[in-house]
C-alpha positions in Angstrom: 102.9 40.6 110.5 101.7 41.5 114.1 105.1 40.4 115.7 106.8 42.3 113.1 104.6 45.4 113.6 105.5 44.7 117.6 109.1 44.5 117.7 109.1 47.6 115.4 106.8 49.3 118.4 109.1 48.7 121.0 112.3 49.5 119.0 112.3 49.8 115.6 115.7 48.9 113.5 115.8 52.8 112.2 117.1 53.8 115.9 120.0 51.3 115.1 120.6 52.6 111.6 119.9 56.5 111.5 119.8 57.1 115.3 116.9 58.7 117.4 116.2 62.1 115.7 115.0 60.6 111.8 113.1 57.5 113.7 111.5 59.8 115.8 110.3 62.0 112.5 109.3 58.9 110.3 107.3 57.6 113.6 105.6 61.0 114.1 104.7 61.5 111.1 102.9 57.8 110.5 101.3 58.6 114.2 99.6 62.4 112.7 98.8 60.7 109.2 97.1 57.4 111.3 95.2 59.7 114.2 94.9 62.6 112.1 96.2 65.2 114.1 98.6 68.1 113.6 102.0 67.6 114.6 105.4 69.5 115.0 108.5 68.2 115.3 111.3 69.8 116.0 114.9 68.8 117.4 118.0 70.5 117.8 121.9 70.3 119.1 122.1 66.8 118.1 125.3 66.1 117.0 126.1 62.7 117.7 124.5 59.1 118.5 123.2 58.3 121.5 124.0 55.5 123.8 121.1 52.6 122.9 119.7 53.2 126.3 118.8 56.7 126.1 117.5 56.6 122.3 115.3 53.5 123.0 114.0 55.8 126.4 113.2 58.8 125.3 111.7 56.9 122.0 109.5 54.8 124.1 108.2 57.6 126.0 107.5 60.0 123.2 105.2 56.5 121.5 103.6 56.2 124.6 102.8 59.9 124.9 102.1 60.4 121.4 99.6 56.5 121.8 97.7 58.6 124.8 97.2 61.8 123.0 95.2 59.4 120.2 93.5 57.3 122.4 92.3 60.1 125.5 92.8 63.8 124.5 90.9 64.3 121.6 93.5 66.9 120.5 94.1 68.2 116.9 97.2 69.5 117.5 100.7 67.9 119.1 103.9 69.6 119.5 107.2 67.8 120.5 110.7 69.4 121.0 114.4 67.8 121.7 117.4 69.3 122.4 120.2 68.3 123.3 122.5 71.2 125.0 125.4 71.4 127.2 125.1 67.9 129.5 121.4 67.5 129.3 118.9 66.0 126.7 115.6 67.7 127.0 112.3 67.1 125.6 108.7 68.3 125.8 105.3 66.8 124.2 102.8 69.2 124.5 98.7 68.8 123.1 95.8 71.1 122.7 93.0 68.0 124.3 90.8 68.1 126.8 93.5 67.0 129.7 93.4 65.2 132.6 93.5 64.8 136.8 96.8 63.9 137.0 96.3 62.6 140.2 93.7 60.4 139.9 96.1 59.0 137.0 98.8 58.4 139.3 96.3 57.3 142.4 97.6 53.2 143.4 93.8 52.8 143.6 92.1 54.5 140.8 90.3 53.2 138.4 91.8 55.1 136.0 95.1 54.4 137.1 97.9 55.4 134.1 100.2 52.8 133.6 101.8 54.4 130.2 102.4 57.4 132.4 104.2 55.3 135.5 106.4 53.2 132.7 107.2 57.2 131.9 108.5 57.6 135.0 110.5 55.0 135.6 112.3 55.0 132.2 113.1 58.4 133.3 114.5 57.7 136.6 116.9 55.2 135.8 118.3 57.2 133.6 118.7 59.7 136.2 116.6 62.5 134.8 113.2 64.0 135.3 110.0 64.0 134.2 106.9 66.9 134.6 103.4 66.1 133.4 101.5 69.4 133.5 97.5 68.3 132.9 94.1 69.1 133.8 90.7 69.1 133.0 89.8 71.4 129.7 93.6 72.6 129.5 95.6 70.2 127.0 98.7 68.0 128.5 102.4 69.2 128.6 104.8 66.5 129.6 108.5 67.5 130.0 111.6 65.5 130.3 115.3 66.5 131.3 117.9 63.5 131.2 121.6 64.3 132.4 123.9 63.7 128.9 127.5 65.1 128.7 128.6 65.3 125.1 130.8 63.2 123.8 130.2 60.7 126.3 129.4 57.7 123.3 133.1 58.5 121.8 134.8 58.5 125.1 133.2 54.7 125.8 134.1 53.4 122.3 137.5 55.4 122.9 138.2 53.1 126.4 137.1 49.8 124.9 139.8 50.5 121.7 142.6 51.7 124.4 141.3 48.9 126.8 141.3 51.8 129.2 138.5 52.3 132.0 
């Protein structure tokens, strides 16, 4: 039961079958009815599936986001937006907890040294995008993401490997 509970952590089968926006909701909501924290959800401009990589990403990052705000902030209240619009997929998770030094997060030697946040990052990066974490002490946490996305770019690949054209 823990390896099942596991692999469905990491990426569960619903990105597969219903894509990133409903496996985002079901998680969200399980995550607000397990913490007990308010939570809004809200996505928009998403027309299509995305490429595996990207909906496994920005999945990932909104967990591990959504696993700090229950384990550190000591929020009530978590708001997360998606949309996708012209050639970028944006997102935002945003708490009302008690916040954090964002640098002595990201400090090589501190104690407190957050790896969820660096995994963050570098899930963002190599998908070419960006990533802001907004924090500090008594002010709640506000992380934002921008990825680089031109529609239509999961029909043109399936498109090439029908044609056999690159």
């Amino acid at each position: 039961m823990a390896m099942r509970q596991l692999s469905m952590d990491l990426r569960p089968t619903m990105l597969d079958d219903l894509g990133l926006i409903p496996t985002l909701r079901w998680y969200i909501q399980n995550f607000s009815n397990r913490v007990n924290i308010y939570s809004h959800f809200q996505a928009t401009g998403f027309e299509e599936k995305l490429p595996t990589q990207i909906e496994t990403a920005f999945y990932r990052i909104i967990q591990e986001a959504l696993n700090n705000i229950g384990k550190y902030a000591e929020a009530d209240r978590v708001e997360i937006f998606m949309e996708q619009k012209d050639s970028i997929i944006c997102a935002s998770v945003t708490d009302n907890g008690k916040g954090f030094n964002l640098d002595k997060v990201l400090h090589p030697e501190s104690l407190e040294r957050g790896f969820g946040i660096i995994g963050m990052q570098e899930r963002i990066s190599l998908l070419g995008g960006n990533i802001d974490i907004r924090s500090e002490p008594g002010s709640g946490t506000c992380i934002q993401i921008e990825v680089p996305y031109p529609k239509g770019s999961v029909d043109d690949e399936k498109d090439k490997k029908k044609t056999g054209r690159s």
